[in-house]
Every structure is written in C-alpha cells, then in structure tokens.
PQR file with spaces between the fields and no chain letter, atoms N, CA, C, O and H, PARSE charges and radii, in Angstrom:
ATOM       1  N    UNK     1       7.961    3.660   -0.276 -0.4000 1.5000
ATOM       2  CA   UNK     1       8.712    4.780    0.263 -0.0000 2.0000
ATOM       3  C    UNK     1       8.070    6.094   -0.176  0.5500 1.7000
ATOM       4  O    UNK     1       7.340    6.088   -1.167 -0.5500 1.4000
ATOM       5  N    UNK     2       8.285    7.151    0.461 -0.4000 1.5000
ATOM       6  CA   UNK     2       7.302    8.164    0.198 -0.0000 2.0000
ATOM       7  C    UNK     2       8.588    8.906   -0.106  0.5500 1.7000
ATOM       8  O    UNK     2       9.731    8.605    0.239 -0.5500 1.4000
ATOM       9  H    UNK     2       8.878    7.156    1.266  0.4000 1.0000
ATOM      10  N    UNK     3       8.152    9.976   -0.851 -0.4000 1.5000
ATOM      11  CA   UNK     3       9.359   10.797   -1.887 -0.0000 2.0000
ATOM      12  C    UNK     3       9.302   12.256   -1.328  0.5500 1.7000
ATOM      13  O    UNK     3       8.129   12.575   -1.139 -0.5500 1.4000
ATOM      14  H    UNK     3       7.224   10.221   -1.131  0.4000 1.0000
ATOM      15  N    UNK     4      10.220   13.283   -0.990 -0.4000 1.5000
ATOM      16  CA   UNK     4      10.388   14.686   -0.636 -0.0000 2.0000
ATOM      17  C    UNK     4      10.939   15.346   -1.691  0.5500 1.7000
ATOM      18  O    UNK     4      11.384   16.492   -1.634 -0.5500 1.4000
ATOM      19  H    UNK     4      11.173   13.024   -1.144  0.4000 1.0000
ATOM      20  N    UNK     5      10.915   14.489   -2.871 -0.4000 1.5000
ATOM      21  CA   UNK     5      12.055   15.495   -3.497 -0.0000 2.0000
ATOM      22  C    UNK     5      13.677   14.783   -3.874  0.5500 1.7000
ATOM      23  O    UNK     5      13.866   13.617   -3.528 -0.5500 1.4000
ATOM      24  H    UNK     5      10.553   13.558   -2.918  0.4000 1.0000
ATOM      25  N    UNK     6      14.416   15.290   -4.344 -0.4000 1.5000
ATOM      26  CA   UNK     6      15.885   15.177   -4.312 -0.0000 2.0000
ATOM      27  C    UNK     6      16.272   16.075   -3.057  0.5500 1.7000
ATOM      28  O    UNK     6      16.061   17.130   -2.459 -0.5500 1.4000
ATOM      29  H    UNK     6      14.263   16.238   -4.625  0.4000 1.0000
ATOM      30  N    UNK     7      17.053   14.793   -3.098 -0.4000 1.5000
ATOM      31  CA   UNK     7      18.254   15.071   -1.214 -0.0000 2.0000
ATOM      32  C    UNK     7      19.373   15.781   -2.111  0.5500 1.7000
ATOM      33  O    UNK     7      20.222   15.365   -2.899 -0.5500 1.4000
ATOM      34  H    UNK     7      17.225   13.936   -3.584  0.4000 1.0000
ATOM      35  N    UNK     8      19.035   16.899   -1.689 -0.4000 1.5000
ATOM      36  CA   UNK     8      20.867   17.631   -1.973 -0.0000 2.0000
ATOM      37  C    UNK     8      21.966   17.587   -0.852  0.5500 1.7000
ATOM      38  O    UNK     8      21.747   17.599    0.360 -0.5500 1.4000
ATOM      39  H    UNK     8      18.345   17.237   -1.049  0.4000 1.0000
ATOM      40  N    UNK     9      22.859   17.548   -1.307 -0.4000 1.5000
ATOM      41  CA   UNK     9      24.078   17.249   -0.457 -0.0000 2.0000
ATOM      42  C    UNK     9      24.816   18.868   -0.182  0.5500 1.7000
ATOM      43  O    UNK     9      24.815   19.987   -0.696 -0.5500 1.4000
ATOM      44  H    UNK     9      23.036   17.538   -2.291  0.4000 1.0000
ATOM      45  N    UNK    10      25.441   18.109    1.025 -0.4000 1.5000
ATOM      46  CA   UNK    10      25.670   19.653    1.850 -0.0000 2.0000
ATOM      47  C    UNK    10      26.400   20.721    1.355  0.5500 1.7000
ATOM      48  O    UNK    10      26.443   21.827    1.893 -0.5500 1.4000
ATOM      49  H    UNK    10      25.442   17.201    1.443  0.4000 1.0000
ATOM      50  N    UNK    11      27.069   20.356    0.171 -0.4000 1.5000
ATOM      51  CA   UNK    11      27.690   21.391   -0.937 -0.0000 2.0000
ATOM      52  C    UNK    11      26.631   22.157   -1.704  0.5500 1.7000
ATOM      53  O    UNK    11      26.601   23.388   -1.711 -0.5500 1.4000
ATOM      54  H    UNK    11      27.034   19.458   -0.266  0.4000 1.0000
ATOM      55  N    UNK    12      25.858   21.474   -2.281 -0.4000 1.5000
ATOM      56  CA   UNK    12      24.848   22.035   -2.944 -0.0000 2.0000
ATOM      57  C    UNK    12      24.181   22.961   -1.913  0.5500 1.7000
ATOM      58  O    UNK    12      23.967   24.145   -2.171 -0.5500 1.4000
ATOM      59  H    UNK    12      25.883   20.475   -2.275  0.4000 1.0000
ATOM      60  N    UNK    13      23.966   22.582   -1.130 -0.4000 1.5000
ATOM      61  CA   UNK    13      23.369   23.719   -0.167 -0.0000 2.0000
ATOM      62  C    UNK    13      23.974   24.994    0.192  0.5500 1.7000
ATOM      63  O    UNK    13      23.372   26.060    0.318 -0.5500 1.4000
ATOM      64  H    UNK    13      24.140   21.620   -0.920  0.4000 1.0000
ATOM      65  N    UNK    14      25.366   24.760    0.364 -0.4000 1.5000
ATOM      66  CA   UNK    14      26.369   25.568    0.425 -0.0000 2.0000
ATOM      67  C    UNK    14      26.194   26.104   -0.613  0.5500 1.7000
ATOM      68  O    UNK    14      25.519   27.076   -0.276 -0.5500 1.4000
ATOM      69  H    UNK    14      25.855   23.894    0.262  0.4000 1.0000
ATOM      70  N    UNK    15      26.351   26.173   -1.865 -0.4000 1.5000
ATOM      71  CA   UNK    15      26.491   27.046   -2.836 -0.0000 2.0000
ATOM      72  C    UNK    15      25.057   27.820   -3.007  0.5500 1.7000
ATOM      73  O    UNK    15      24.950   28.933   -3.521 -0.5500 1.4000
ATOM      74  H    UNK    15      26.899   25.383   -2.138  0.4000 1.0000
ATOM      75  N    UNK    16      23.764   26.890   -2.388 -0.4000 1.5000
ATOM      76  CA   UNK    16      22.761   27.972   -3.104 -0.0000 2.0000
ATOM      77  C    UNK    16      22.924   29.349   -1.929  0.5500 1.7000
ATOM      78  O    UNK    16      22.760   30.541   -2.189 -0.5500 1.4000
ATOM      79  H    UNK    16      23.851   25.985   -1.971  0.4000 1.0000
ATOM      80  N    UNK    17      23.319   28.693   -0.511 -0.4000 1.5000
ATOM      81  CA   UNK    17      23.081   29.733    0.130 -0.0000 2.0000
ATOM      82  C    UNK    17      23.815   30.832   -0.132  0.5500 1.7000
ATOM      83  O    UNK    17      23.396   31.979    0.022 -0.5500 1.4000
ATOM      84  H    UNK    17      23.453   27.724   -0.301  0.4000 1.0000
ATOM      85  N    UNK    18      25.483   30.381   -0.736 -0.4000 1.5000
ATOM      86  CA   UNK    18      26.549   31.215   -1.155 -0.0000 2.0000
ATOM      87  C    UNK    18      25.763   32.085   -2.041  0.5500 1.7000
ATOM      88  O    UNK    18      25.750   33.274   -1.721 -0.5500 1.4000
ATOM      89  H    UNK    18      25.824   29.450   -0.862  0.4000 1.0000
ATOM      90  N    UNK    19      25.179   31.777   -2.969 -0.4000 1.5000
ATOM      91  CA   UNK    19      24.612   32.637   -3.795 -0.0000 2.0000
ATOM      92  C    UNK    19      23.567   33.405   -3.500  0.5500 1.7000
ATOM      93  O    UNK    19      23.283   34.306   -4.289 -0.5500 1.4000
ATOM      94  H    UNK    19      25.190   30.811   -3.228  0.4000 1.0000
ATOM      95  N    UNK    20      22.856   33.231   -2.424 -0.4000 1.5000
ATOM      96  CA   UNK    20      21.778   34.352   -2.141 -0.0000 2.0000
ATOM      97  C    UNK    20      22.027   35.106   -1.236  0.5500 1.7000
ATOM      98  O    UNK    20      21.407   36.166   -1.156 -0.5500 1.4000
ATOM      99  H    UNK    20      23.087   32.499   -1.783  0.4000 1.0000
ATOM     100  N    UNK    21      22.873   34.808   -0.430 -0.4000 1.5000
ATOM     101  CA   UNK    21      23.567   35.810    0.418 -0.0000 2.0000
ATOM     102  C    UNK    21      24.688   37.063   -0.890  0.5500 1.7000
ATOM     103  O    UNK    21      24.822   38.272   -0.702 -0.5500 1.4000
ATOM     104  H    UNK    21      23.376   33.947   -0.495  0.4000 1.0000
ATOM     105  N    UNK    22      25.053   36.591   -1.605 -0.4000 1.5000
ATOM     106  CA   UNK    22      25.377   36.959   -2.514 -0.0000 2.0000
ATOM     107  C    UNK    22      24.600   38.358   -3.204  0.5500 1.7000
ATOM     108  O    UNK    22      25.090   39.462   -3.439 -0.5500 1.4000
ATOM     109  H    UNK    22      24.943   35.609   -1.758  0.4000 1.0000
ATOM     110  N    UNK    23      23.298   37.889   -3.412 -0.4000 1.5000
ATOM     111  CA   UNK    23      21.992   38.595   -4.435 -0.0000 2.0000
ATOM     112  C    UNK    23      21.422   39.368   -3.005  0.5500 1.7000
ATOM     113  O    UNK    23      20.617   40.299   -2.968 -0.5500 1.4000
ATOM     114  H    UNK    23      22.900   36.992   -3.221  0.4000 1.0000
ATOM     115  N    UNK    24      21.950   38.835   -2.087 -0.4000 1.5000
ATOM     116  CA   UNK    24      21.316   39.592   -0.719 -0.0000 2.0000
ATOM     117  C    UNK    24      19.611   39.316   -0.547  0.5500 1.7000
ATOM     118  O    UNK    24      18.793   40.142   -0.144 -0.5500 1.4000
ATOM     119  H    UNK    24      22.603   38.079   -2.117  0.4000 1.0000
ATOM     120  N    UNK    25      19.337   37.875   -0.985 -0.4000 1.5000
ATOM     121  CA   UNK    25      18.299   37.042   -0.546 -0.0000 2.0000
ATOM     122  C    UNK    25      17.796   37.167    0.537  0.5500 1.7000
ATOM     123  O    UNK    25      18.567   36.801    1.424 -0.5500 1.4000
ATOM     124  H    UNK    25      20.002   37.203   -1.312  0.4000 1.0000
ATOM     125  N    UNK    26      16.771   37.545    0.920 -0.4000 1.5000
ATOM     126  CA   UNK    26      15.856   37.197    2.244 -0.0000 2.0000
ATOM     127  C    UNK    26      16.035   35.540    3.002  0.5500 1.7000
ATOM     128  O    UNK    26      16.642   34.913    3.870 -0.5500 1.4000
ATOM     129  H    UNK    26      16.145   37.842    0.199  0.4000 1.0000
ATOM     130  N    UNK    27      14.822   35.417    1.736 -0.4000 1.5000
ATOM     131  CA   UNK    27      14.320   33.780    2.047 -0.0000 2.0000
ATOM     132  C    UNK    27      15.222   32.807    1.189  0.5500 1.7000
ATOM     133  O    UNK    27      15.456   32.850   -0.019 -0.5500 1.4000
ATOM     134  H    UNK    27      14.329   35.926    1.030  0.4000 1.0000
ATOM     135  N    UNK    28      15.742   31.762    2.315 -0.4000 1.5000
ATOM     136  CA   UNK    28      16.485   31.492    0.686 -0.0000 2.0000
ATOM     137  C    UNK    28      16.250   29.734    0.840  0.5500 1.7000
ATOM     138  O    UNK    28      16.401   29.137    1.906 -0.5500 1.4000
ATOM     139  H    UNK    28      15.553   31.727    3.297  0.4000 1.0000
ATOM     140  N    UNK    29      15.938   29.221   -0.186 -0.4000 1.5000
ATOM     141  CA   UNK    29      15.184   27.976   -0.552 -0.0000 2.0000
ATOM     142  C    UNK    29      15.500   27.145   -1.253  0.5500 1.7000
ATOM     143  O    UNK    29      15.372   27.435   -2.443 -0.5500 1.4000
ATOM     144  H    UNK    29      15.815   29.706   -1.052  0.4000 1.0000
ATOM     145  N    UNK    30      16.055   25.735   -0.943 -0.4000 1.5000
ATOM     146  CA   UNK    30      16.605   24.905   -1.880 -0.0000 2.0000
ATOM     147  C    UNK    30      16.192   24.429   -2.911  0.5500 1.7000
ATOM     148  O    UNK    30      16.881   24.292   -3.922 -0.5500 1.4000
ATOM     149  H    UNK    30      16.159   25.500    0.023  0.4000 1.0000
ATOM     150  N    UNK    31      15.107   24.136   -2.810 -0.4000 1.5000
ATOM     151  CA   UNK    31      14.053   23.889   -3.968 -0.0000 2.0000
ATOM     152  C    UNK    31      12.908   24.919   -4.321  0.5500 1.7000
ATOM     153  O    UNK    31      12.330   25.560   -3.444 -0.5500 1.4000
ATOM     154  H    UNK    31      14.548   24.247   -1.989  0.4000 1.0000
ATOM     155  N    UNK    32      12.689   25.005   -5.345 -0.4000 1.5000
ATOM     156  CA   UNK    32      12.071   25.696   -5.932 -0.0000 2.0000
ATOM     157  C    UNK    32      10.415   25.758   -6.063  0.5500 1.7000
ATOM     158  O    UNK    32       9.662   26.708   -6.278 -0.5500 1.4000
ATOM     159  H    UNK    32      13.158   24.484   -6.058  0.4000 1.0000
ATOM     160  N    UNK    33      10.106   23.991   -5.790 -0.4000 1.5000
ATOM     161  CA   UNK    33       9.032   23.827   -5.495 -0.0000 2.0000
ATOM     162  C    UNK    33       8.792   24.098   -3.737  0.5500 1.7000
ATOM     163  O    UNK    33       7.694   23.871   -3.229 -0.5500 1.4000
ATOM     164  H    UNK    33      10.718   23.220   -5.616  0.4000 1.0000
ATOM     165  N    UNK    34       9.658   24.470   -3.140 -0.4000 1.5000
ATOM     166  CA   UNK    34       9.534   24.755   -1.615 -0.0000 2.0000
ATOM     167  C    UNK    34       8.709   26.262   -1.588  0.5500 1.7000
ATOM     168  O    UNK    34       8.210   26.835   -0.620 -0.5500 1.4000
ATOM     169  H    UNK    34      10.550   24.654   -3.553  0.4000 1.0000
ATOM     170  N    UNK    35       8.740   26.523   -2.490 -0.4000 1.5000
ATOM     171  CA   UNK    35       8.177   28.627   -2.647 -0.0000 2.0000
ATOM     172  C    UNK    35       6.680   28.331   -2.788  0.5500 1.7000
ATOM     173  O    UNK    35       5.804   28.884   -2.123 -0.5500 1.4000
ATOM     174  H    UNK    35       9.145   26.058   -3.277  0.4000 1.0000
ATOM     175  N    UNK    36       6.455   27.250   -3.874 -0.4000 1.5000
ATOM     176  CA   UNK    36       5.041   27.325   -4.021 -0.0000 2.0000
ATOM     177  C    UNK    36       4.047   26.778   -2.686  0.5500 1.7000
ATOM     178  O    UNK    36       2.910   27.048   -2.298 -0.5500 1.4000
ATOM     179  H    UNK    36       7.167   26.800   -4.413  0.4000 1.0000
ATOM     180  N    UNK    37       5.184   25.834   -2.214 -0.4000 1.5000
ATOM     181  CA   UNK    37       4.603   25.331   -0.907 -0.0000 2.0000
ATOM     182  C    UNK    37       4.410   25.705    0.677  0.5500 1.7000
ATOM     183  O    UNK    37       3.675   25.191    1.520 -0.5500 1.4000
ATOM     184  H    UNK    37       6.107   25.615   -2.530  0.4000 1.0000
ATOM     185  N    UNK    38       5.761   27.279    0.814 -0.4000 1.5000
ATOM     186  CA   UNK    38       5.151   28.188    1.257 -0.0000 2.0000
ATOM     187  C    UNK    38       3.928   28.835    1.502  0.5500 1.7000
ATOM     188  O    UNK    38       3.170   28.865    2.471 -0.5500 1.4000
ATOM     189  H    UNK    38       6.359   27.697    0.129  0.4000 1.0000
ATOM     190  N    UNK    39       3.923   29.490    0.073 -0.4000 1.5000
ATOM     191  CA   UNK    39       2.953   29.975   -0.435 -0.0000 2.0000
ATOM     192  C    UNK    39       1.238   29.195   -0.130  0.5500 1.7000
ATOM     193  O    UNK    39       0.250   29.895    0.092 -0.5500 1.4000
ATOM     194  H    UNK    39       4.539   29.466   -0.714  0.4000 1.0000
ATOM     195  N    UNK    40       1.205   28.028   -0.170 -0.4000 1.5000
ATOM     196  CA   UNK    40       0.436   27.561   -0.211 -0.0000 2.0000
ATOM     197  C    UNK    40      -0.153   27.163    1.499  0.5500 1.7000
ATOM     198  O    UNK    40      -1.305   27.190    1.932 -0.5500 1.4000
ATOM     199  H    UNK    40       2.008   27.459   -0.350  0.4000 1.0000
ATOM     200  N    UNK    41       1.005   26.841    2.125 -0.4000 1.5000
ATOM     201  CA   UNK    41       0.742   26.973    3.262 -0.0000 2.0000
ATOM     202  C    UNK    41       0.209   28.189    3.923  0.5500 1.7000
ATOM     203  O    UNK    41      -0.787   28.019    4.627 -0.5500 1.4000
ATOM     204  H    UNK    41       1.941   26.819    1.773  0.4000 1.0000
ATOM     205  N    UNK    42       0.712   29.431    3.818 -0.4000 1.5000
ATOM     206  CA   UNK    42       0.171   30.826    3.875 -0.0000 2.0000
ATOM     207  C    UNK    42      -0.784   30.996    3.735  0.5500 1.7000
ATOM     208  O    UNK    42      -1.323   31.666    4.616 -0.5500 1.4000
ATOM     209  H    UNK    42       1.521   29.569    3.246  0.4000 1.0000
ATOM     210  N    UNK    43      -1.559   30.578    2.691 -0.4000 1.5000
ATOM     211  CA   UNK    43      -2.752   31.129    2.116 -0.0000 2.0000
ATOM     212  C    UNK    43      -3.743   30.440    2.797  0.5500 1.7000
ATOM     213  O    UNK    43      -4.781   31.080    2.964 -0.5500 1.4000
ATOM     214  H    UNK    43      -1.121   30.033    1.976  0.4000 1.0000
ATOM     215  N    UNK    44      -3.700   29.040    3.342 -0.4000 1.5000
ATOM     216  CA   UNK    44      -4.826   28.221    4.287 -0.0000 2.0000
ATOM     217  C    UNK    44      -4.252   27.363    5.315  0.5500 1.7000
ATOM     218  O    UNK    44      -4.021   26.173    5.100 -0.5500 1.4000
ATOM     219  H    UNK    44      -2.856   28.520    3.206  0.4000 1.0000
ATOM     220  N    UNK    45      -4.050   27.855    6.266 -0.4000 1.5000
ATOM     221  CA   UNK    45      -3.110   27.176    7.439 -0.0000 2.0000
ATOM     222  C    UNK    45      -3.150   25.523    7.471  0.5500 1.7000
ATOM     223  O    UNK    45      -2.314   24.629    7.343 -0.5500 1.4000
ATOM     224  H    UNK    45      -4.237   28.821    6.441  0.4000 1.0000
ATOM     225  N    UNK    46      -5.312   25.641    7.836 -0.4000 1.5000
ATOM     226  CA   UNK    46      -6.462   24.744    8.155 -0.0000 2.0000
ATOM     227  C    UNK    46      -6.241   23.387    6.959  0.5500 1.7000
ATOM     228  O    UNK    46      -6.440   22.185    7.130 -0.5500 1.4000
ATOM     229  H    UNK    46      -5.992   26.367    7.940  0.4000 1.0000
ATOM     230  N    UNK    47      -5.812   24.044    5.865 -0.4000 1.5000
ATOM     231  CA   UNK    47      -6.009   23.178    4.889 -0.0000 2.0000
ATOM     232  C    UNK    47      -3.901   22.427    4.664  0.5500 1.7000
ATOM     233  O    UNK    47      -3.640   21.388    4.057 -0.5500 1.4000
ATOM     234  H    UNK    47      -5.651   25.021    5.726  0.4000 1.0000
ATOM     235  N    UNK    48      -2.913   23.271    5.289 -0.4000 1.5000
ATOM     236  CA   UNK    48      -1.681   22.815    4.830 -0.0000 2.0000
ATOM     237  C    UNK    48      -2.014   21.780    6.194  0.5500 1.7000
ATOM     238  O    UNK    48      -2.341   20.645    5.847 -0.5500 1.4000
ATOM     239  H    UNK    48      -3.124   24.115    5.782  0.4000 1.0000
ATOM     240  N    UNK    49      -1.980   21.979    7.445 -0.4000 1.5000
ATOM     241  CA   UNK    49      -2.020   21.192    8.512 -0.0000 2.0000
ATOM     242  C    UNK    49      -2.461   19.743    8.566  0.5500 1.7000
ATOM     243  O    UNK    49      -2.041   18.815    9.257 -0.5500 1.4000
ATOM     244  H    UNK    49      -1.715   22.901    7.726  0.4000 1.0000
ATOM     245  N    UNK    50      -3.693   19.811    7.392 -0.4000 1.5000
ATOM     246  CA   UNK    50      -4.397   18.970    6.887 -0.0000 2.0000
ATOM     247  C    UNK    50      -3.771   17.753    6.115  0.5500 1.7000
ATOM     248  O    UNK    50      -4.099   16.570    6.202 -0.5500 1.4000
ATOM     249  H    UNK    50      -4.034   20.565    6.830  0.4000 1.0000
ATOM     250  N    UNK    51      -2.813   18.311    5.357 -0.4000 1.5000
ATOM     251  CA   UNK    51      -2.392   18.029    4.580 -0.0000 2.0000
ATOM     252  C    UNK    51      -1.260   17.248    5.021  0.5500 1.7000
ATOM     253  O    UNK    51      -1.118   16.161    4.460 -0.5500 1.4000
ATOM     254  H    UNK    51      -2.547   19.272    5.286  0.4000 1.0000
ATOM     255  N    UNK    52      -0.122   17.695    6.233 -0.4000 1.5000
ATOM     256  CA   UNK    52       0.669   17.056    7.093 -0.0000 2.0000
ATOM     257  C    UNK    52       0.019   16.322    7.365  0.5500 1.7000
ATOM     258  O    UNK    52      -0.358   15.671    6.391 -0.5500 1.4000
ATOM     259  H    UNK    52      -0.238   18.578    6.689  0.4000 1.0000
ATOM     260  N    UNK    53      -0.370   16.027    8.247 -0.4000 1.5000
ATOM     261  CA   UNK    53      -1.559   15.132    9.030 -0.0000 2.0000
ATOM     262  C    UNK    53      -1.526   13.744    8.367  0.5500 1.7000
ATOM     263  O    UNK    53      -1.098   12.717    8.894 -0.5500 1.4000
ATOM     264  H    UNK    53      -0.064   16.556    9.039  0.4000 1.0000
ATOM     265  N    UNK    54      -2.042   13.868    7.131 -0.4000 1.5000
ATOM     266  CA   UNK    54      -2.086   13.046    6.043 -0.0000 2.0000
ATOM     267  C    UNK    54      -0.584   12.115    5.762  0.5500 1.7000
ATOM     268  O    UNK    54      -0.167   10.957    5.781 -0.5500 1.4000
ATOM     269  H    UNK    54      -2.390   14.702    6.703  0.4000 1.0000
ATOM     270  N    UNK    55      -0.023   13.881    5.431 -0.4000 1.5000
ATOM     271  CA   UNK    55       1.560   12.857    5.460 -0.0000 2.0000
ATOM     272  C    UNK    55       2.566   12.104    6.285  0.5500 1.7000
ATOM     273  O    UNK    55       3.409   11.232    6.075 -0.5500 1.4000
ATOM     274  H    UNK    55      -0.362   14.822    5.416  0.4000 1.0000
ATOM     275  N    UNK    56       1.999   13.009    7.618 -0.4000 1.5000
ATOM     276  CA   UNK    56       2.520   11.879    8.590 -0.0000 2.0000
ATOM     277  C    UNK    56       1.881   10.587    9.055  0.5500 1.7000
ATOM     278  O    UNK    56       2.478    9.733    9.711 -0.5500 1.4000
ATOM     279  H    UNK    56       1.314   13.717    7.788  0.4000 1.0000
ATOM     280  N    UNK    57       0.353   10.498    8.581 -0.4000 1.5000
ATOM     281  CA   UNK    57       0.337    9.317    8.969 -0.0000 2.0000
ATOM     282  C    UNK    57       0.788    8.057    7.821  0.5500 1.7000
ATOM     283  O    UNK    57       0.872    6.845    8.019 -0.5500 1.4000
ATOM     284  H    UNK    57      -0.132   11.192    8.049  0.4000 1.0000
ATOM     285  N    UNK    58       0.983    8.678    6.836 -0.4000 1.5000
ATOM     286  CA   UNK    58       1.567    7.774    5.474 -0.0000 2.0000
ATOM     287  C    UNK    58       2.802    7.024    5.746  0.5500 1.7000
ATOM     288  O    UNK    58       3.152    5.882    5.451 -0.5500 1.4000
ATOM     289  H    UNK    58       0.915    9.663    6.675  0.4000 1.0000
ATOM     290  N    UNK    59       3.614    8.412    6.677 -0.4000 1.5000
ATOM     291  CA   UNK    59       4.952    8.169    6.831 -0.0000 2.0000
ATOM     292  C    UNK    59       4.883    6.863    7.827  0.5500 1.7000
ATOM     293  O    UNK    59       5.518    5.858    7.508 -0.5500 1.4000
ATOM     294  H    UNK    59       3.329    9.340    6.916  0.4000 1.0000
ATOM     295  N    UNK    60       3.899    6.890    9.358 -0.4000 1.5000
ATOM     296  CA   UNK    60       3.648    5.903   10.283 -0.0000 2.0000
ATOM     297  C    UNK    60       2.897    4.851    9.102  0.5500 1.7000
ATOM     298  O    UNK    60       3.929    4.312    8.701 -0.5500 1.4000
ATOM     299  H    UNK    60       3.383    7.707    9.617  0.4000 1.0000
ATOM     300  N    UNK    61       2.195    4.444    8.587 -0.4000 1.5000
ATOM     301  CA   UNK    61       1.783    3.783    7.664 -0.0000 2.0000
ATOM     302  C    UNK    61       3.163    2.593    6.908  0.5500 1.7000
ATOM     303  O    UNK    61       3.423    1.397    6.781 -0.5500 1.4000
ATOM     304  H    UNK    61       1.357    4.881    8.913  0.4000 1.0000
ATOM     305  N    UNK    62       3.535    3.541    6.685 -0.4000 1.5000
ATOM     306  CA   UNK    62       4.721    2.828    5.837 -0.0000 2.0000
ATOM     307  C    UNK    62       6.519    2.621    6.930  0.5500 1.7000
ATOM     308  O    UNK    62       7.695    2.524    6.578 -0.5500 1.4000
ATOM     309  H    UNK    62       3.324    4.513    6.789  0.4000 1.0000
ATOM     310  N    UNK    63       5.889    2.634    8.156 -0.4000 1.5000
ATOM     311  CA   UNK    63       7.398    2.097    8.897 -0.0000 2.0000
ATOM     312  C    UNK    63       7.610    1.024    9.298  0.5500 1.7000
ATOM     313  O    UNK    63       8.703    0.757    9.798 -0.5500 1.4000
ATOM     314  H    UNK    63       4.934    2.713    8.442  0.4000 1.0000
C-alpha cells in the first residue's frame, strides 16, 4: 500500500480551517509537510510532474 500521510477526519479539517480563517490565512493546509511540497513543486514543475508520474504508476502497479 502506498502511504499519503495521515487521513484526517472531517473535524480535524474543520478546525484547522476554523483557525486560519481565524488568523485570516491565505493558504490554508492540512499538513504541514503539504507547504514544503508546494514549494517544491513551484520551484521545478518538469521535475514535480515527474515525480507524479512515478506515483501514479506505483499506484496502477499496486491495484
């Protein structure tokens, strides 16, 4: 099985958004490692696309 992370449940979501609407948040992001992965996508399109690619065929790989 291939891993995304922890599944938060729809409360948890609720509250982070409660809270950045709150702080008057722009972007607002459940995980924390989701910023760096932004980020990372931003910086080399060529190379995040790449990188999907990969993960979707893992995902077809493993169905």
């Amino acid at each position: 099985m291939i891993s995304a992370g922890d599944v938060l449940q729809p409360a948890q979501v609720a509250d982070i958004v409660l809270d950045a609407v709150d702080r008057e948040t722009f972007l607002i992001l459940p995980h924390e490692s989701v910023l760096t992965m932004y980020r990372q996508k931003s910086s080399d399109y060529d190379r995040w696309l790449r990188g999907m690619r990969r993960y979707q065929s893992s995902l077809l790989e493993h169905a």
